[in-house]
Structures are given as C-alpha cells and as structure tokens.
N, C-alpha and C positions, 0 to 999 in steps of 0.2 A: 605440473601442479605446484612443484614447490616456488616457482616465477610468482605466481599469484598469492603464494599466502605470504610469502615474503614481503610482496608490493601490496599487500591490506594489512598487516601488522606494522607497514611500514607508515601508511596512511593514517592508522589509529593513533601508534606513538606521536606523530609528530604533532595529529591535534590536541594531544593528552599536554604536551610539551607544552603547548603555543597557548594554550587555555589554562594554563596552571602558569606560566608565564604573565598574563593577563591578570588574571585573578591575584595571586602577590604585587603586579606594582599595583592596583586599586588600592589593596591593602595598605600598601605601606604611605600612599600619599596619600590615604584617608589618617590613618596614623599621624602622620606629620602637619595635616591641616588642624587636626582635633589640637591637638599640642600646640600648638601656635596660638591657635582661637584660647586657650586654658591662658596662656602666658599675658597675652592681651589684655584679657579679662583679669587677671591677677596686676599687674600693672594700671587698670583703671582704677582699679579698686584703692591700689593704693596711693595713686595720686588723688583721690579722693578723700583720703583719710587724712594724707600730711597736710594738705589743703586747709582741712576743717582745724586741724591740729594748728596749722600756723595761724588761722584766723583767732582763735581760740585765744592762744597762748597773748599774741599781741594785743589783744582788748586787755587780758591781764594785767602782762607786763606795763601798759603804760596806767592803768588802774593803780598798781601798785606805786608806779614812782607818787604820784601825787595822797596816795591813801593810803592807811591802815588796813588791818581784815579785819569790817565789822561782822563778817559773818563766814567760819571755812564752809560752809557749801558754796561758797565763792569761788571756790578751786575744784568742785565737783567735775564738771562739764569736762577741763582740760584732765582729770585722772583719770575718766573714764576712757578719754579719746588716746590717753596713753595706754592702757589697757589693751586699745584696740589696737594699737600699734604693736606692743609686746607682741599677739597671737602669729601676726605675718611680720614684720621686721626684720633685718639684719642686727644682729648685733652693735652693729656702730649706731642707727640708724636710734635703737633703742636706747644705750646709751647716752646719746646727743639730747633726745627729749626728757632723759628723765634730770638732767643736768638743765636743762632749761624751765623745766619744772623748781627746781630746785636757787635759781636765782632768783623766780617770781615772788615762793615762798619766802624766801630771806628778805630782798625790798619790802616786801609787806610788811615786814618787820622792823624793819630799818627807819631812822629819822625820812620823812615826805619832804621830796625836793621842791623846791620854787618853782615858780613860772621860768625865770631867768636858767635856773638850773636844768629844767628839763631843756631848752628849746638850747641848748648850748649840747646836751645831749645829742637831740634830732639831725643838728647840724652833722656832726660828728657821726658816719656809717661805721665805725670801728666800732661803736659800743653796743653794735645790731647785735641782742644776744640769739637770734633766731636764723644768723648770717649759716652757722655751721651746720645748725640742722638741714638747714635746708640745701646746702652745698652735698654734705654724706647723704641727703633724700635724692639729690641729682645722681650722683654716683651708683649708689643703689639702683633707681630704674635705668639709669643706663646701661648697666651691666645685663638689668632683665631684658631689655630691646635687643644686645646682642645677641643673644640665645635665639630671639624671633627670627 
C-alpha cells in the first residue's frame, strides 16, 4: 500500500510543480511584454513632443532674427510645449529647452538682422541653437531603447 500512495503523491507533486512552473514563466513574460509595450509607448510619445517642440521653436527663432515681439503670446505655443517637456524629461533634456527658449526671447529683443546677415547665419550650422537640444533628445531616447 505504501508503493502506491507514494507513486500518487508522487504523481500530484510533480504536476503541482510542472503547473506552477508554467503559470510563473507566463507571468513573468507577460510582465516583461507589458513593460516593454509601456517604454515604447513612452518613447513615442516623446519623440513626439521634441518633434513639435523643435518645429516650434525654429519658426521662432528665425521670426525673431528678422522681428521684434509684437505680441508675447507669440511665445505661448513654444511655453506650453515646454511645460510639456518638463512633466516627462530628463533633466538635461529640460534644461537644453529651456535655454533655447531663452535665446529666442533675448533675439527678440535684440537689434533685427538683414537679409545679408541671417543667410551668413543659415550658411553657418554652428549657430544651430537647436543643434544641442536635439543631440541630449537623442541621448535621452537612446538610453530608453536600451532598457527595450
């Protein structure tokens, strides 16, 4: 008798094992998928934002070389989209925009270059003031792709 109940508790455990073994890896590469799918979705989102933010910003900036601010709701559109940056950003990332923000302001302010003068600018990719943001926005999703 004891042959048998040994070889049917023997039976039980091992499905108890093999089925609780089963059920954990689901789990965990359910886990792992959801998190991936999150990262993804957090990286679209932000390539999305810097996107609209560099669009943004560059109407500005070259508004400003040649103009004054007749109007500061002029800068509304680019404060908000920094804002929106603030919520999800890196530190650097924030940074870089709000210094970008911060030259458009000041050109606005500043003596309005020539024809002659901007297009000596345009030549010239050093004076890209959107170069760095958009270098630290590359770094940043980079760093999130590697976690994917």
């Amino acid at each position: 008798m004891e042959g048998s109940i040994i070889s049917g508790l023997s039976g039980v455990f091992g499905s108890l094992v093999g089925g609780s073994a089963t059920v954990a890896t689901a789990w965990i590469t359910q886990r792992t998928l959801s998190k991936r799918e999150l990262i993804r979705a957090e990286i679209s989102k932000r390539e999305t934002l810097y996107g609209e933010f560099i669009g943004e910003c560059s109407k500005l900036f070259i508004d400003s070389l040649a103009h004054g601010i007749d109007k500061p709701e002029t800068l509304l559109p680019a404060y908000a989209l920094l804002n929106r940056i603030r919520l999800s950003a890196s530190d650097a990332v924030l940074a870089e925009a709000e210094d970008i923000l911060t030259q458009i302001a000041e050109q606005y302010f500043s003596p309005n270059l020539s024809l002659e003068e901007i297009h000596a600018r345009a030549r010239s990719l050093s004076n890209d003031p959107l170069k760095v943001f958009g270098e630290t926005c590359r770094i940043e999703l980079k760093s999130l792709r590697t976690v994917v």
